[in-house]
N, C-alpha and C positions, 0 to 999 in steps of 0.2 A: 855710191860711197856708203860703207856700211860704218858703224859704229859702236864699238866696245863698250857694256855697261862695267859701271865702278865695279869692284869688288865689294862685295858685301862686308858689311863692319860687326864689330861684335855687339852692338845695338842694332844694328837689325837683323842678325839671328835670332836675338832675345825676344825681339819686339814679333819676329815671326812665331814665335814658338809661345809666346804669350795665351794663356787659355782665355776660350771664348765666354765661359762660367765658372761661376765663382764657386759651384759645384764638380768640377772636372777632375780628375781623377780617383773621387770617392769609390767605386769600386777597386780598386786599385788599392789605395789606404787600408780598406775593409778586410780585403783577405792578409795584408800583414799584420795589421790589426790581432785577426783571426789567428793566425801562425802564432805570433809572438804569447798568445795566448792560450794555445791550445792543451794547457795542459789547466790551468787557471777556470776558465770555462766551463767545461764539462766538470771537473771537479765541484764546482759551485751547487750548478745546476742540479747535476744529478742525486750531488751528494743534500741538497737541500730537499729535493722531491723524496729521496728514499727518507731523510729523516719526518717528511708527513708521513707517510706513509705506516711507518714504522708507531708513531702517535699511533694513527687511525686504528691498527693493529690489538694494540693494546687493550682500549677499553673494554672487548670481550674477557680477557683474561680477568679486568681488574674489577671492571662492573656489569659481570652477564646478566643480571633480570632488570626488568622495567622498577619493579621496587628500589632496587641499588640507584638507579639512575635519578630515579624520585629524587632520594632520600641525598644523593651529590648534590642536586639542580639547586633543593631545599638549601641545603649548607652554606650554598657560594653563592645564594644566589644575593641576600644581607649581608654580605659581606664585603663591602663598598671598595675594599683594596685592590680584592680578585677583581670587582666589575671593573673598576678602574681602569687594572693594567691589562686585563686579557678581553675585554667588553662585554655585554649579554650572553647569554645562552638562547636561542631564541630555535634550540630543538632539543633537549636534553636525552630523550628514548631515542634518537637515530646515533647512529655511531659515528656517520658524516657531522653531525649538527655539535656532537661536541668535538669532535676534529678541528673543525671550522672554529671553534673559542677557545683549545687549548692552545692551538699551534699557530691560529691565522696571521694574529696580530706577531708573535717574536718572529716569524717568516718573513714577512714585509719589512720588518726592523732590520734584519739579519743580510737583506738584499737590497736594499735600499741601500746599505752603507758601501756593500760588496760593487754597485753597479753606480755608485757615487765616484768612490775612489777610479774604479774601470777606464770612465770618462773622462779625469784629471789626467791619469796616468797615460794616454793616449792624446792629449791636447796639449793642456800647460804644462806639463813634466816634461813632454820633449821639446817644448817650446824654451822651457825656463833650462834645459841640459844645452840648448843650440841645435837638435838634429832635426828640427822645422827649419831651419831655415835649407838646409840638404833635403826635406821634402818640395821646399817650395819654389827651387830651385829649378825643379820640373816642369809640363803644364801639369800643374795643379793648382787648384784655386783656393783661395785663403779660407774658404769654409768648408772645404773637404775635407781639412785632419778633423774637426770637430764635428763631421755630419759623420764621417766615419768610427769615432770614437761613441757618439749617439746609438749609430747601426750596430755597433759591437756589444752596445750593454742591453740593446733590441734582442737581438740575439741569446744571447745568456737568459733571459727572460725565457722568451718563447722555447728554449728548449726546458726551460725550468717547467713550464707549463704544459706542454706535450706530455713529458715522462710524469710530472706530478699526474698529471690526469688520466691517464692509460694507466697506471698503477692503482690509483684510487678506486677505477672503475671495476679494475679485476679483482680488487676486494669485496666487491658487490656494495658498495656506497651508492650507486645509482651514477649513468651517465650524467645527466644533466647537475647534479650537483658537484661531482665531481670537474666537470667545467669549469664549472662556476668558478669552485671555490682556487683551482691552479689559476683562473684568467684574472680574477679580482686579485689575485695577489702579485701575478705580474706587473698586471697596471699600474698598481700602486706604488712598487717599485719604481716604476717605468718614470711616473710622477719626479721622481727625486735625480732620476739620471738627466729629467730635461733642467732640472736645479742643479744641477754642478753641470751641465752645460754653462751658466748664467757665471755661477762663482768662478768656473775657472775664466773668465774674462773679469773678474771684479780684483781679485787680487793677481799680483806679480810674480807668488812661486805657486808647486803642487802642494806645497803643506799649506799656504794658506788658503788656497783652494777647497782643498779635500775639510778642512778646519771649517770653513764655513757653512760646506754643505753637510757634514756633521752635523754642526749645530743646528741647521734647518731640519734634519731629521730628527733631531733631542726634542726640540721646539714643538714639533708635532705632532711627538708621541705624549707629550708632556698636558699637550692642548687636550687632545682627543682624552688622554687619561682623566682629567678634570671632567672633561665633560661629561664623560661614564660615570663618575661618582655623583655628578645631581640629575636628578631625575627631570627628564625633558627639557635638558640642557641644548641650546641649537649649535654648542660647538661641538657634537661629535658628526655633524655634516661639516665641517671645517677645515679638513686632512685629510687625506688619502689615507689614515688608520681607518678614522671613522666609515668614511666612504665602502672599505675593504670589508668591516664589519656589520653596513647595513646593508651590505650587498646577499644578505644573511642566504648566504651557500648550505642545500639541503631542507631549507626551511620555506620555501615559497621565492625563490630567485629574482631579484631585480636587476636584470641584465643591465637597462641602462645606467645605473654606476660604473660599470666596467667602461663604459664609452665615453662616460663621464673621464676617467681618470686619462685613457687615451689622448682626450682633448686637450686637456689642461698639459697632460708632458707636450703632446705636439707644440701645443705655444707655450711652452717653454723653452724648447728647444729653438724654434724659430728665431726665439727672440735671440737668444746665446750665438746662433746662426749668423743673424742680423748685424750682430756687434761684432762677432768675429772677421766678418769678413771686411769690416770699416777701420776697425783700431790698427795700431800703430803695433807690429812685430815686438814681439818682448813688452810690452807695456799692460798696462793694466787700469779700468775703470779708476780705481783708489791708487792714486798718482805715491810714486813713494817719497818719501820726507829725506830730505838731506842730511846726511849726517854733520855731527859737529868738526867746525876744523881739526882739534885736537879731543882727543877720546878724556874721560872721566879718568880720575885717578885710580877709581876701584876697580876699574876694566883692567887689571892686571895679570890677568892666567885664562887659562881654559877655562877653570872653572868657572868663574865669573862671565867670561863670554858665552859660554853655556848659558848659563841662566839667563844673560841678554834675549839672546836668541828666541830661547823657550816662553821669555815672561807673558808674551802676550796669549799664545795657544797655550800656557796654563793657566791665564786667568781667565780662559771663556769656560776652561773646563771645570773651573771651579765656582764660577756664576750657577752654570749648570748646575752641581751636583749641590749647590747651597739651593737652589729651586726643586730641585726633587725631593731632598731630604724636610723642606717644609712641607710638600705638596704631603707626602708619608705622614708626617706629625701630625698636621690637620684632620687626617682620616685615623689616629691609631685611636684614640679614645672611642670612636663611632665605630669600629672593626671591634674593637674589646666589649663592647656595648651586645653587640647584635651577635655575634658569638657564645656570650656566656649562657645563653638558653639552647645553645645546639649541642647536642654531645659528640654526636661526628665528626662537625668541624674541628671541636675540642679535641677529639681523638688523631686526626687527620695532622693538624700541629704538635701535638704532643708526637708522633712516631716520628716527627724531619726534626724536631727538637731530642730526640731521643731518649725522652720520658713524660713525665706527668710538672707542668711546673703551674707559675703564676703566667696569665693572658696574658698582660703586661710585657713581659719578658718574652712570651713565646714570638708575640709580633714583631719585638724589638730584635730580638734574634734574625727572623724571618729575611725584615727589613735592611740593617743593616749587611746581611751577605753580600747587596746589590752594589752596593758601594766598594766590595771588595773587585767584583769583576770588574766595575768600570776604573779603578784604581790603578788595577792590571792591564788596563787597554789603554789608559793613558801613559802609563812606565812604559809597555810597550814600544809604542809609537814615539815616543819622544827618544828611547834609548838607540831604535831603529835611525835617528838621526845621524850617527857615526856613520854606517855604511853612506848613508846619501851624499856625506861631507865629502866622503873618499871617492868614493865616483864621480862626483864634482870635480874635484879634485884642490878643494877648499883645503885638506890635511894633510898637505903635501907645503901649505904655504903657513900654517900654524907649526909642523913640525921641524918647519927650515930656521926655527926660533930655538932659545934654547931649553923649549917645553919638552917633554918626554912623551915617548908614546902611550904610559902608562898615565901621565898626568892627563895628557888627548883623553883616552879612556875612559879615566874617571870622572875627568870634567861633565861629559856628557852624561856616565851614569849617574852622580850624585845629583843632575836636574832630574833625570828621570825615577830616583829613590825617593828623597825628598818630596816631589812633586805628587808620586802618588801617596805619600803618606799624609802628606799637608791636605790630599784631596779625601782620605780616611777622615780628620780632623773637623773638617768643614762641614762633610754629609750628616757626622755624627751631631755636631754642635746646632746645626740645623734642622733636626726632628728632632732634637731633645728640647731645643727650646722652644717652638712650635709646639711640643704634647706638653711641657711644663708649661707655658702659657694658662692651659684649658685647664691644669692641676694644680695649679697653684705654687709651683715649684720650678721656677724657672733653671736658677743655677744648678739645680741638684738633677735635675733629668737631663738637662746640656752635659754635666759631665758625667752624667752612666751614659748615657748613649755615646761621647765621644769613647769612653774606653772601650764601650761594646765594638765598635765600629775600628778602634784600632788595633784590635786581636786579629785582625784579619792582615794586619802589616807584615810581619811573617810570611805568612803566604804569596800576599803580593812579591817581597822583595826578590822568593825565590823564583816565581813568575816572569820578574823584569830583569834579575840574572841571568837568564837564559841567554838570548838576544846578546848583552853584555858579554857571554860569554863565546859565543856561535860569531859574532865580530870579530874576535881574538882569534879564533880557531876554523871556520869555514863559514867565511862571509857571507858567500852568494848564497846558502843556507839560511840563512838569520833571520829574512823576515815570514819566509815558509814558514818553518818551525813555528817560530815566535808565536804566531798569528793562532798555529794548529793546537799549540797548547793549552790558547787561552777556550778556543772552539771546544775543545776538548772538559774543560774544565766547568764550560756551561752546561754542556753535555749530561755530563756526571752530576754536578750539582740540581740543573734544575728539571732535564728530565732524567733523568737515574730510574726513580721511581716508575714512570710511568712506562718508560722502555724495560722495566725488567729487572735493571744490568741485578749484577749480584755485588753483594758486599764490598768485596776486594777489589774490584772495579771501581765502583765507585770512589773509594780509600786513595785510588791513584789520582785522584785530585789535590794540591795540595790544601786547598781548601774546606776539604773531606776530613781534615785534623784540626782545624782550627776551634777551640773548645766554644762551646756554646755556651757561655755568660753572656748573662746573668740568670737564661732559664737553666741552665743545669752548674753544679761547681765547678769553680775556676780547676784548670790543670796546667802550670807550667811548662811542664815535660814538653809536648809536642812544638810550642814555643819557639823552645830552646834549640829543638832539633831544627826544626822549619828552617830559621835563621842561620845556623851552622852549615846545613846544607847551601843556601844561599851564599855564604859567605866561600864555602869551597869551591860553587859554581861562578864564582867573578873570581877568583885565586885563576880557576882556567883560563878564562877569558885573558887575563892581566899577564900570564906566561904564554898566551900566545900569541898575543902583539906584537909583544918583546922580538917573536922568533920570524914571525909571516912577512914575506915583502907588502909594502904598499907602492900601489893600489896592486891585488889579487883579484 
């Protein structure tokens, strides 16, 4: 007598097809990963190794004899701002050794954010969109979108590092420096992608994510910066900055830093690994709060729920820049100090000032620019929010109200106007009263430095019209652009100089017109135009909402 098994159910197909590791499908992840990014990637990589490259180049042009180089090491070397933010010199005659201190540290900044976000965008962003759970649908195991998100900003590293270092070396910087100084600064990076492994398990969406391991990046460069300003401070072993700059490439190599950094991402990663593949699908370390049964009175518009939305990722970014702008103040007395006996240095800030003024003023100038870029990366990002809504499709359920799409529009842009202009305010008010402390002049340098610091709103605004406008008009564009402009603008602004560019190059920054007060006379004109242009570039944006279906 034979006997007929059941039919199998659809619980035990699943139960068969069930993966035997909670790593199973990661290669698989890895190359769409890779695909979906292939344009992103190499562009990163490449375009960051040619930008050392291009540094390394330079210094013959700019300081050919050993006396030049002296006479640079001399200048910067009392000058507690530069050691600060860029660290030691600790080879001034090799061309590798100031490579290594003009570029090391904004490279590591620059990729650490780039392979921060990478990791969000490949974990919690398709987790918090819904298209994990269509990955995990598969055998795939809960820790493979995240070990594959991990391998993909491994990736973008190590090609950062290949081509940085094959290029470096065919400049005749010397192999082993050249090594060096592309692997110390992978690592470093490397460091920060096993940190938003962590964040994106702590928080519930990819902005709060990407927001957190931000700010662990701010946080670090901020540490290490302190640290370089006192002498045998043990917190520039503290950070993967520090780590990256006592790895001192060209100058006597201590590899093991480099292994160091490796380790610390490995177990960071593990641990983000660890949790990922334990917690609860959709959910997040920091459990989310309930909202009120009935909403506040003042939640009456876009606008308003804009600002809901934004208040908390604007007020870390404004902790932030209220902590930098003191850490500045603190040192602009001792910068003005140890400068007035160098005439180089003096010469050196009078030509980015574009004359002869008071120190005072040249620093305060200097200083205050910084605020404008990160003004422009926070408008940015926060204006960048409309697309995210709409591919949610969050805007589809605000606009079934009787809001407009131009009120949608603006609700978002006037948190991301506002927002970086309030963060101009803060930075300013924050080094002025920090160096009026040490002067004796509290209220009176809080508010020059807040106006110095808010000449740069103009610029910004036209910066964070962009995006506003590119939403209206060719969305899937918006956050490319956005992003290339602001890259762009660092470019021109802070290496300009040392790359060469020419004049009118540089000028295509908007920030390239912003008048320099209080070291040179105030000039409205450019102001006015800044602003106008701005005001035309959200005119586009606001006529092409009007006309574009949503979602495009």
């Amino acid at each position: 007598m034979t006997t007929t098994a059941p039919p199998a159910t659809h619980v035990d197909i699943v139960l068969s097809r069930a993966p035997r590791s909670a790593f199973a499908g990661t290669g698989g992840l890895l190359r769409l990963a890779l695909r979906r990014d292939r344009i992103r990637i190499p562009a990163w990589s490449v375009g960051s190794a040619v930008l050392l490259v291009a540094v390394a180049s330079s210094w013959d042009r700019l300081y050919p004899t050993e006396a030049d180089r002296l006479g640079l090491a001399q200048s910067l070397a009392g000058d507690p701002t530069l050691r600060s933010i860029l660290g030691p010199i600790f080879d001034p005659l090799s061309t590798g050794g100031l490579t290594a201190w003009r570029a090391g540290t904004s490279t590591v900044l620059v990729l650490a954010l780039v392979v921060s976000f990478l990791v969000v965008r490949h974990s919690r962003a398709d987790e918090a969109e819904g298209r994990m759970e269509l990955v995990l649908g598969g055998a795939v195991g809960r820790a493979a979108p995240l070990a594959a998100a991990v391998l993909s900003a491994a990736v973008l590293l190590a090609s950062f590092a290949v081509v940085a270092a094959v290029l470096l070396a065919a400049l005749g910087l010397g192999v082993a420096g050249s090594v060096a100084l592309a692997c110390t600064i992978a690592a470093a990076a490397l460091v920060f992608a096993g940190v938003a492994s962590l964040t994106a398990q702590i928080a519930r969406t990819s902005r709060g994510a990407n927001g957190l391991a931000g700010l662990v990046v701010g946080l670090a460069f901020v540490v290490t910066a302190y640290g370089n300003s006192q002498d045998g401070s043990p917190l520039v072993w503290a950070t993967p900055f520090g780590w990256m700059q006592q790895t001192r490439a060209y100058a006597g190599e201590r590899w093991w830093l480099i292994a160091l950094s490796v380790v610390v991402a490995a177990a960071l990663a593990l641990a983000g690994l660890h949790v990922a593949a334990r917690r609860d699908l959709g959910d997040g370390l920091v459990a989310q709060r309930r909202g009120r049964r009935s909403a506040p009175s003042w939640i009456s518009g876009p606008v308003s729920l804009a600002w809901r939305l934004d208040r908390t990722y604007l007020l870390v970014w404004l902790v932030a820049v209220a902590a930098l702008g003191a850490l500045e103040g603190s040192m602009l007395t001792t910068s003005v100090q140890l400068v007035e006996s160098n005439p180089d240095m003096i010469a050196i800030l009078e030509k980015i000032a574009g004359g002869p003024a008071d120190l005072h003023d040249l620093f305060l100038v200097t200083m205050t620019g910084l605020f404008g870029l990160i003004a422009a990366g926070l408008g940015i990002s926060t204006a960048l929010r409309l697309r995210a809504e709409e591919e949610d499709g969050r805007a589809e359920l605000v606009l079934s109200t009787a809001r407009s799409r131009v009120q949608w529009l603006l609700g978002h842009g006037s948190t991301a106007l506002v927002g970086a202009t309030l963060l101009l305010v803060v930075g300013g008010l924050s080094l002025g009263a920090v160096f009026g402390a040490s002067d004796g002049d509290v209220a009176g340098q809080a508010w020059r430095a807040m106006l110095a610091s808010l000449l740069m709103a103009p610029a910004v605004w036209l910066v964070v019209a962009i995006p506003l406008a590119l939403v209206g008009v060719l969305p899937r564009w918006a956050a490319a652009v956005a992003w290339l402009v602001l890259v762009w603008c660092v470019l021109a602004g802070y290496f300009g100089q040392v790359l060469g560019l020419p004049d009118w190059l540089k000028q295509s920054s908007p920030f390239g017109h912003v008048p320099l007060w209080p070291a040179q006379p105030m000039s409205w004109t450019p102001l006015v135009v800044l602003a106008l242009l701005a005001s035309a570039v959200l005119a586009v944006g606001i006529a092409g909402v009007r006309r574009r279906d949503l979602p495009r």
